[in-house]
C-alpha positions in Angstrom: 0.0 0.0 0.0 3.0 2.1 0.6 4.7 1.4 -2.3 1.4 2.7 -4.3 1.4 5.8 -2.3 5.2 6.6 -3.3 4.4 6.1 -6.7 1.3 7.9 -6.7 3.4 11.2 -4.9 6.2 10.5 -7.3 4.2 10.2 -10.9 1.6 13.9 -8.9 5.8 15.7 -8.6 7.3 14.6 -11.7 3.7 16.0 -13.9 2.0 18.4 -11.4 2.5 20.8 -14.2 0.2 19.1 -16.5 -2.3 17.8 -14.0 -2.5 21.5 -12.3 -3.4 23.0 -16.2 -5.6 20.3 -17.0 -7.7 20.2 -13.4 -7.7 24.5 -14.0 -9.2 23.6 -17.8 -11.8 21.7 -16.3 -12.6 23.6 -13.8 -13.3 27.0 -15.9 -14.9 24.5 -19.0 -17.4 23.0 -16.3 -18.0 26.7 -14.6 -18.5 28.1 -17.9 -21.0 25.2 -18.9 -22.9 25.1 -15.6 -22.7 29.3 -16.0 -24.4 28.7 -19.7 -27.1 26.5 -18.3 -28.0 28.6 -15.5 -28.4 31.5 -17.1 -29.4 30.3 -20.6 -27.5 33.0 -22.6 -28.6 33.1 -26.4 -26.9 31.2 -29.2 -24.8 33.0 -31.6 -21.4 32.5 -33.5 -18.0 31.8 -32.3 -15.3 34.5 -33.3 -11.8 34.9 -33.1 -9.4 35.0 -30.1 -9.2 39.0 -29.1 -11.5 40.3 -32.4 -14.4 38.2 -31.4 -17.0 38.0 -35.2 -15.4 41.9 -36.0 -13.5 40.4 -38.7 -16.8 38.6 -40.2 -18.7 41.7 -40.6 -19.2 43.7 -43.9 -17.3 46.4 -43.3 -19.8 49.1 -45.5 -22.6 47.0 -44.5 -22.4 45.3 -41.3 -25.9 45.6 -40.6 -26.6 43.1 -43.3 -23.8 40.3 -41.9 -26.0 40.8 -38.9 -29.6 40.4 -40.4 -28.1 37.4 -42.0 -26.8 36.0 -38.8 -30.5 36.7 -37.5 -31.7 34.4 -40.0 -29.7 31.8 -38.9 -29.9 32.1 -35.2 -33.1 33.6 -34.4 -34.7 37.1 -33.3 -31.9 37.5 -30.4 -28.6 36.6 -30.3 -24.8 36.8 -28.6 -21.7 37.5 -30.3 -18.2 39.0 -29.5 -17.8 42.3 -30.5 -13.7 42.5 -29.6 -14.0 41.3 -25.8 -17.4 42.9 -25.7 -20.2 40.3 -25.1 -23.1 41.9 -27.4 -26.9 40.7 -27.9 -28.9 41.3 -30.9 -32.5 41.5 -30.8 -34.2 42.0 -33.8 -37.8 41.4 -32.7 -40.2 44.5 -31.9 -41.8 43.0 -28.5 -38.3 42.3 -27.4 -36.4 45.5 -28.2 -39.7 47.1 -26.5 -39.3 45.5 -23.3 -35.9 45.6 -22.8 -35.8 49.1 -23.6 -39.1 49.9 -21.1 -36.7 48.5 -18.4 -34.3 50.6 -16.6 -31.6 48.1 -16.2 -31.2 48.2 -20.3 -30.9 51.6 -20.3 -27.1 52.4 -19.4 -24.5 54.2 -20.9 -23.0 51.6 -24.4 -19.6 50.6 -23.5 -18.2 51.7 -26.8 -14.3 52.9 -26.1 -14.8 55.8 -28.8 -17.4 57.2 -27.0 -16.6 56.6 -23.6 -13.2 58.3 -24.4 -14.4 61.0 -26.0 -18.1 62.3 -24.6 -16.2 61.7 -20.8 -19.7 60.4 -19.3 -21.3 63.7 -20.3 -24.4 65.1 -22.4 -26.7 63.2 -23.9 -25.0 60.0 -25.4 -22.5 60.3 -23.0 -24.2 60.2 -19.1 -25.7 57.5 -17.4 -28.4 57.0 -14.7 -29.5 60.1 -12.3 -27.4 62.4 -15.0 -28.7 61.3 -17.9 -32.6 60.8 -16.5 -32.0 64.7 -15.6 -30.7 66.0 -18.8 -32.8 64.0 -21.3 -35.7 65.8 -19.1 -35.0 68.7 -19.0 -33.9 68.9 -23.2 -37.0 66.9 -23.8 -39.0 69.3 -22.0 -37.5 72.6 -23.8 -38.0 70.7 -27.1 -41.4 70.1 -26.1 -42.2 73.7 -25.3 -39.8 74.7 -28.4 -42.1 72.4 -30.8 -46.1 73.2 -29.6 -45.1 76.6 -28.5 -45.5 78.1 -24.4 -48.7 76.9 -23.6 -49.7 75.1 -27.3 -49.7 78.9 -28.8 -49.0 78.0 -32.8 -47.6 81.4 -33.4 -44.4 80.7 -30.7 -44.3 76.8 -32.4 -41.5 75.4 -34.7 -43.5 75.9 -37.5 -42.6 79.4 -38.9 -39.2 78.9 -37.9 -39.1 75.6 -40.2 -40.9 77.6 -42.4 -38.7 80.6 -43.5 -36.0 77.7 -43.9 -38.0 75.5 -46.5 -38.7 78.7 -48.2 -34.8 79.7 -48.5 -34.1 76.2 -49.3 -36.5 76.0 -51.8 -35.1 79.7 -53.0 -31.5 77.9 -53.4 -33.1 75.1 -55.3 -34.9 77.4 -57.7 -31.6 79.2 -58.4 -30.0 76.3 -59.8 -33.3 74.9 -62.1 -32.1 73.4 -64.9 -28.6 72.8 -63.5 -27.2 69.6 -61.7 -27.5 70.3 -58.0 -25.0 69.2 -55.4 -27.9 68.0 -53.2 -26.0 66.8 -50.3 -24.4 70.4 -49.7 -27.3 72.0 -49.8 -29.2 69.6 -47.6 -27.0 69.9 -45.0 -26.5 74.0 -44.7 -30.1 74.5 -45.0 -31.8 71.3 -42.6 -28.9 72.0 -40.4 -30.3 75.6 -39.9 -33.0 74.6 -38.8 -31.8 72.7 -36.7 -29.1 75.2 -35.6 -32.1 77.7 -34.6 -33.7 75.5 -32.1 -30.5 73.9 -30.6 -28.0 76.9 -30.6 -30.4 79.9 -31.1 -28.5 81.3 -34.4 -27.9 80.9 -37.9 -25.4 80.4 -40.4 -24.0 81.5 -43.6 -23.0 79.4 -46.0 -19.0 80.7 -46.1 -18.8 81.1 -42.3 -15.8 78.8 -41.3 -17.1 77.5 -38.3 -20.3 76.3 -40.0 -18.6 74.7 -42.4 -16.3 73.0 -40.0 -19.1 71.9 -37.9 -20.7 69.8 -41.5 -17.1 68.6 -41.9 -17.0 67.3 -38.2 -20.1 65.9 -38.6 -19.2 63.8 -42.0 -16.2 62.3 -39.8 -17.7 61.9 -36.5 -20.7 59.6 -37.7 -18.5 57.9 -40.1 -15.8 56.8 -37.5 -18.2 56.4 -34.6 -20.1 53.4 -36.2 -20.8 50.9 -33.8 -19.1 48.2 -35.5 -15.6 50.5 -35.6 -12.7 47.8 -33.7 -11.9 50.9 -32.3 -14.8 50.7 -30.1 -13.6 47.1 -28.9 -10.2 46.5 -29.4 -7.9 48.6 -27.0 -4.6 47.4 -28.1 -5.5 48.6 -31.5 -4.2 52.6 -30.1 -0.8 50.9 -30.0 -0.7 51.0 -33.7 0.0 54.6 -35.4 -2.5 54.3 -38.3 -5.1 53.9 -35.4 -3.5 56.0 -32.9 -3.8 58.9 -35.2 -7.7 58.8 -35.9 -8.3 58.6 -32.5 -6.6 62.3 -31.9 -7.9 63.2 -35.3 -11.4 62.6 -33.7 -10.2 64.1 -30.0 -8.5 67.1 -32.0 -12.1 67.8 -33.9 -14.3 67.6 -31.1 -12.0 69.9 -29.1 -12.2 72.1 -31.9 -16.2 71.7 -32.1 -16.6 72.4 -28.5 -15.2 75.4 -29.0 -17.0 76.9 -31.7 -19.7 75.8 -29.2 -18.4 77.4 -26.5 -18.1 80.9 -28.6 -21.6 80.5 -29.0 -22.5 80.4 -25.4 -20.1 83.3 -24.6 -21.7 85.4 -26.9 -25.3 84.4 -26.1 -24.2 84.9 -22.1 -23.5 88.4 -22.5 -26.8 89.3 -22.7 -30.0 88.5 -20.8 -32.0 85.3 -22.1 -36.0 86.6 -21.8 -37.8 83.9 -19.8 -40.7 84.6 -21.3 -38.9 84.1 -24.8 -36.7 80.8 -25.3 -35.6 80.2 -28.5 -33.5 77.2 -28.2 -32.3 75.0 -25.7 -29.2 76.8 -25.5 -31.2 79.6 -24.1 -33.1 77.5 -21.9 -29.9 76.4 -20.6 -28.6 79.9 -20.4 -31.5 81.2 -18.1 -31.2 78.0 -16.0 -28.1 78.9 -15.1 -28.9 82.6 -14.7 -31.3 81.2 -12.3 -29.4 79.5 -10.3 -26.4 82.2 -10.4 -23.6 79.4 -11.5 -23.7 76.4 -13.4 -22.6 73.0 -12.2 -23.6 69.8 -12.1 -25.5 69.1 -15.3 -25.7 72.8 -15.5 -22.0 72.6 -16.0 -20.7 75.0 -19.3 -19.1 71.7 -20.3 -21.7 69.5 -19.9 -23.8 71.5 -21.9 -21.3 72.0 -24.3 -21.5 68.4 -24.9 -25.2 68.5 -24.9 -25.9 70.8 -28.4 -23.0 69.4 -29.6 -25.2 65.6 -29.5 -28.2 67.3 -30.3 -26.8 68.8 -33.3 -24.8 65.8 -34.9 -27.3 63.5 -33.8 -30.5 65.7 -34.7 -28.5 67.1 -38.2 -27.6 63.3 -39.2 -31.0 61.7 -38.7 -32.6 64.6 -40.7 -30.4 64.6 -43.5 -30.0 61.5 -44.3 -34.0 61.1 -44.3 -34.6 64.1 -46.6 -31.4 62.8 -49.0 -33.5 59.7 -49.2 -36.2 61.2 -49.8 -35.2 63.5 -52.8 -33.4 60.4 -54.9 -36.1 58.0 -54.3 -38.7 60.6 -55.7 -35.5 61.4 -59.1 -35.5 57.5 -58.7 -39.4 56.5 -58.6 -41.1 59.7 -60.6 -44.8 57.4 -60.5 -44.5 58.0 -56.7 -43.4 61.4 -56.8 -45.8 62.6 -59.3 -48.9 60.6 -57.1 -47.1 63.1 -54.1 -47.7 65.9 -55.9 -50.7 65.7 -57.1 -52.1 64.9 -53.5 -50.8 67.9 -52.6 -51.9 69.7 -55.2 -55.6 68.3 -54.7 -56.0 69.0 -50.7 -53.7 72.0 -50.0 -54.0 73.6 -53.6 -51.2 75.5 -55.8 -49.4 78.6 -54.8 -49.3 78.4 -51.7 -47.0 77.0 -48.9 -47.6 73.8 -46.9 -48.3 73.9 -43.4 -48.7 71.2 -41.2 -52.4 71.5 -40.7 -52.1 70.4 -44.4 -49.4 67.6 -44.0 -52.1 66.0 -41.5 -54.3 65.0 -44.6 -51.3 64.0 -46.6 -51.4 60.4 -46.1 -49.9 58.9 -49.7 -47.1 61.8 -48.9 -46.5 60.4 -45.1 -46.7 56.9 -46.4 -43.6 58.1 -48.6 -41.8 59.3 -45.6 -42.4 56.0 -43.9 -41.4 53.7 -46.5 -38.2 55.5 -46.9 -37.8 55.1 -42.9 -38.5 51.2 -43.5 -36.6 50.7 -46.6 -33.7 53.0 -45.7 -33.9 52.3 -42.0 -32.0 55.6 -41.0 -30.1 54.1 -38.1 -30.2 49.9 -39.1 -28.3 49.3 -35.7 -30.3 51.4 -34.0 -29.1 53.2 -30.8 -26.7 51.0 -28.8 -27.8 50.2 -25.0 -25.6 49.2 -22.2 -26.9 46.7 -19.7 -26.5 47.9 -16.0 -27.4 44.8 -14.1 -28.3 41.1 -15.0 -31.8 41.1 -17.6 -33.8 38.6 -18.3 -35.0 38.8 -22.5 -37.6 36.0 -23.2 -36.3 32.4 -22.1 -32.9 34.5 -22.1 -30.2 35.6 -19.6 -28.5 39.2 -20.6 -25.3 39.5 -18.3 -24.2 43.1 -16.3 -22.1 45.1 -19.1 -23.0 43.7 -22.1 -23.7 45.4 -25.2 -27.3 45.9 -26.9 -28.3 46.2 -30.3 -31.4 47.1 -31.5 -31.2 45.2 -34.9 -33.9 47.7 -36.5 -32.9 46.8 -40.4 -33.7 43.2 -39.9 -36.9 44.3 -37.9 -37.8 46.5 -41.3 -37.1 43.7 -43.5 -38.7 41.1 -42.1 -40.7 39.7 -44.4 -43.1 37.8 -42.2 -44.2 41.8 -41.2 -43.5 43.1 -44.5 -44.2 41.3 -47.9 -41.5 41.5 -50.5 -39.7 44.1 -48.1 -36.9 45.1 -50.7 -39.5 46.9 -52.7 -40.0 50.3 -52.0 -44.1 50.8 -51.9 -45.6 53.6 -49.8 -49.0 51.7 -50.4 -48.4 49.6 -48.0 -48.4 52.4 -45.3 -52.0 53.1 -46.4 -55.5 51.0 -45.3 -58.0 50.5 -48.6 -59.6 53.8 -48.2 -56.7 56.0 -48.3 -55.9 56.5 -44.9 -52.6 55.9 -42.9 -51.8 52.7 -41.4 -50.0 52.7 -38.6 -47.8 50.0 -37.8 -46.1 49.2 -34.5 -43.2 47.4 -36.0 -42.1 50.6 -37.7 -39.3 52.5 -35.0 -37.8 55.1 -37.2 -36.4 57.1 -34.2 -36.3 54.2 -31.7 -38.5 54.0 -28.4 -37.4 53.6 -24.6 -35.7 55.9 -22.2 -32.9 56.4 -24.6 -34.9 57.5 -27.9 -34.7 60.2 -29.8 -36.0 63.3 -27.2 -36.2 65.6 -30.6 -38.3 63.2 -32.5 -41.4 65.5 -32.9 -39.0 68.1 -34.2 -37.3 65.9 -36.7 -40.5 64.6 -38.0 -41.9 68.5 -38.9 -38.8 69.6 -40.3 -38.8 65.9 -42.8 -42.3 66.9 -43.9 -42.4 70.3 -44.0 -39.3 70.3 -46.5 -40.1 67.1 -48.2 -44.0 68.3 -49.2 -43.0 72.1 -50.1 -40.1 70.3 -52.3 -42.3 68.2 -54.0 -44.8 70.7 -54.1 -43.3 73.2 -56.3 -40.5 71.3 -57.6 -40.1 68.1 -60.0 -37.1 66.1 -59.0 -35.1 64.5 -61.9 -31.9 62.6 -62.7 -29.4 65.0 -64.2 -29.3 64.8 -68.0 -27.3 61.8 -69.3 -27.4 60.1 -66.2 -28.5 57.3 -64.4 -29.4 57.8 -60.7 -29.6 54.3 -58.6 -31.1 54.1 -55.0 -29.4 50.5 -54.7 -25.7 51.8 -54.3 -24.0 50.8 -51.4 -24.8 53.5 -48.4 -22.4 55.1 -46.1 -22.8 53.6 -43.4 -22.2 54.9 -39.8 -24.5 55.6 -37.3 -26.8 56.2 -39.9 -27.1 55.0 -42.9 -26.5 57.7 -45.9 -26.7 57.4 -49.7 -23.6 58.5 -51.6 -23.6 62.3 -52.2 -25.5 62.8 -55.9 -27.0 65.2 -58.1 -30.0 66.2 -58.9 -31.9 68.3 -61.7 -34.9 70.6 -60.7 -37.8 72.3 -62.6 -40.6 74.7 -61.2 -44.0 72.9 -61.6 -46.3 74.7 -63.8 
């Protein structure tokens, strides 16, 4: 018995090496399995050591690796993002429980814009900072929107108004001539935008303003939520990816600082109380109130504040109306049955108000189809979990990474029929009217959606049914426009910048 024991010690000292790896092994293998089982994590794809599926994705189109990975393993799944465990949901119930649910509602763990936003403004904070500041913008941009006490004269309205009308003005000017739409777009939306936000204007060679649209092009194409930049840390060791992360520190210290020119100038007089024109102001006259800012009252916290509402507000918008304006060059049936709907309820000669746009049902079934088809932001807007969910028959772990897969939800052809045609009709019940349809989230729901969603949708139809209106859209002569190019992609999805041709209407 001895003699076993010796041998036993002897053969445990000579290999205690490979027995103390291979007990370790089984010990994470079988905590890791019995881990899987309690908690019942969703299925999904194996990636790569370090890079997790990042490699897999399409690169201008990652949205579409992901729909396809939806087919395969259902309406929610796990994958590895870097080192970033990540669920996808792509089912409307889900997305709308999760996101009615406070522990989905954290800050996304994205490295970019952890690094950069420093836990402040909008996409920035998290939990009593953010439930404060998404308040109090939501309720400025509520007041800004119906006007102080639902008065239409102190509403968004005129102030959308005179900026169709200058766009339009711009547009006639170059009738008959290819058009740089893009460019123009984006001066005269963001504007509009501009006005409510920031409480001023722009001209088209002011230096600032056109190094804000600059910013803007870089920050939402670098800031997609599929960049390894966001996951992969030891990525920054490497120059070609060191540099664009200054690049994109060096331009938003540059941004804030037009910002903060802004609020200087705007501080050095007194904001009327009884006449807030932005949320800047409102901002302003809190802070008067209070006689110092801090907190979320803090000149750099609301520095950081615009500056989301703007690039977030300004990208949304664009990208819809750019849409917009090459599907109608691209579909002229549609666009002509727009018109003439117009033409029929509001009459000619005369501007288009948003009483009108209420009985414009084929032209707001236009603006929803392109919302479906195009799906503005296909990954929708990233959630961070801040304590263990539960998602169906599902476990969701603390710190894991949620995306709202809202392209596969608007492609799903069990909701839609033949989804990759673009047909407004379908918006619309058998008499004409509009159909409303839960499974359409253009500007996302939960405690994280859009706050400026009424805004965005007024300035899209205000601009889109004046356009159409007194305008015919057309390719440029001796070309071919197509509405199936690849988009740019980042966090939303944009068409290539294009031409387009105008011509009064008759």
């Amino acid at each position: 018995m001895i003699e076993y024991w010796y041998i036993f010690v002897e053969f445990f000292c000579v290999h205690f090496d490979e027995l103390f790896f291979a007990f370790c092994t089984t010990l994470i293998v079988s905590a890791a399995i019995l881990d899987i089982r309690d908690k019942n994590y969703p299925p999904g794809p194996m990636g790569v050591p370090f890079l997790g599926y990042l490699p897999f994705l399409q690169s201008r189109a990652p949205y579409l690796t992901l729909t396809e990975l939806a087919q395969q393993y259902g309406r929610i799944y796990s994958i590895n993002l870097g080192s970033l465990y990540t669920i996808v949901i792509s089912d409307v119930k889900m997305i709308r429980d999760a996101f009615s649910t406070n522990g989905f509602n954290g800050r996304p763990p994205l490295q970019i814009n952890n690094g950069l936003n420093e836990g402040k403004g909008i996409l920035g904070s998290d939990g009593e900072s953010y439930t404060e500041t998404r308040r109090f913008v939501g309720n400025t941009l509520q007041t800004l929107v119906y006007g102080k006490g639902g008065d239409p004269k102190s509403s968004a309205e005129p102030k959308i108004q005179r900026n169709v009308t200058e766009f339009i003005k711009d547009l006639k000017n170059h009738a008959g001539q290819p058009a740089q739409m893009d460019k123009l777009v984006r001066h005269h939306v963001g504007n509009a935008l501009a006005e409510f936000i920031l409480g001023t204007r722009f001209e088209k060679d002011d230096k600032s303003w056109n190094y804000l649209q600059l910013v803007l092009q870089e920050r939402f194409r670098t800031h997609t939520v599929t960049n390894s930049l966001n996951y992969v840390s030891f990525l920054r060791s490497f120059t070609k990816y060191a540099n664009i992360f200054k690049l994109l520190k060096e331009s938003k210290s540059r941004s804030q600082k037009v910002f903060q020119e802004i609020m200087d100038k705007k501080s050095q007089g007194q904001v009327d109380s009884n006449n807030v024109q932005s949320v800047l102001d409102a901002y302003l006259l809190e802070i008067q109130r209070r006689g110092k800012g801090n907190g979320i009252f803090a000149a750099d916290n609301v520095q950081h504040v615009v500056s989301d509402l703007v690039y977030a507000g300004w990208d949304t918008t664009i990208a819809s109306l750019s849409w917009l304006y090459l599907y109608m060059a691209v579909y002229p049936s549609i666009q002509e049955r727009a018109a003439l709907e117009i033409e029929q309820v509001v009459g000619k000669n005369r501007e288009v108000t948003m009483k009108d746009f209420e009985r414009l049902h084929y032209c707001k079934a236009v603006i929803l189809e392109i919302w479906r088809h195009r799906s503005i932001q296909p990954l929708g807007v990233p959630h961070g979990v801040t304590e263990r969910q539960k998602i169906g028959d599902y476990w969701i772990p603390k710190g894991s990474l949620v995306l709202p897969l809202l392209y596969a939800v608007h492609h799903d052809a069990r909701i839609w029929p033949n989804p990759e045609e673009f047909r407004p009709e379908r918006h619309l019940n058998d008499d004409g009217s509009l159909l409303f349809s839960d499974n359409l989230l253009p500007f996302q729901i939960g405690k994280r959606a859009c706050p400026g969603e009424d805004l965005g949708r007024r300035i899209v139809s205000l601009f889109f049914a004046n356009t159409v209106s007194q305008l015919r859209i057309l390719s440029p002569k001796g070309s071919q426009l197509n509405a199936d190019d690849v988009p740019d992609c980042g966090l939303t999805l944009s068409p290539q910048p294009y031409q387009l041709r105008l011509e009064n209407r008759k």
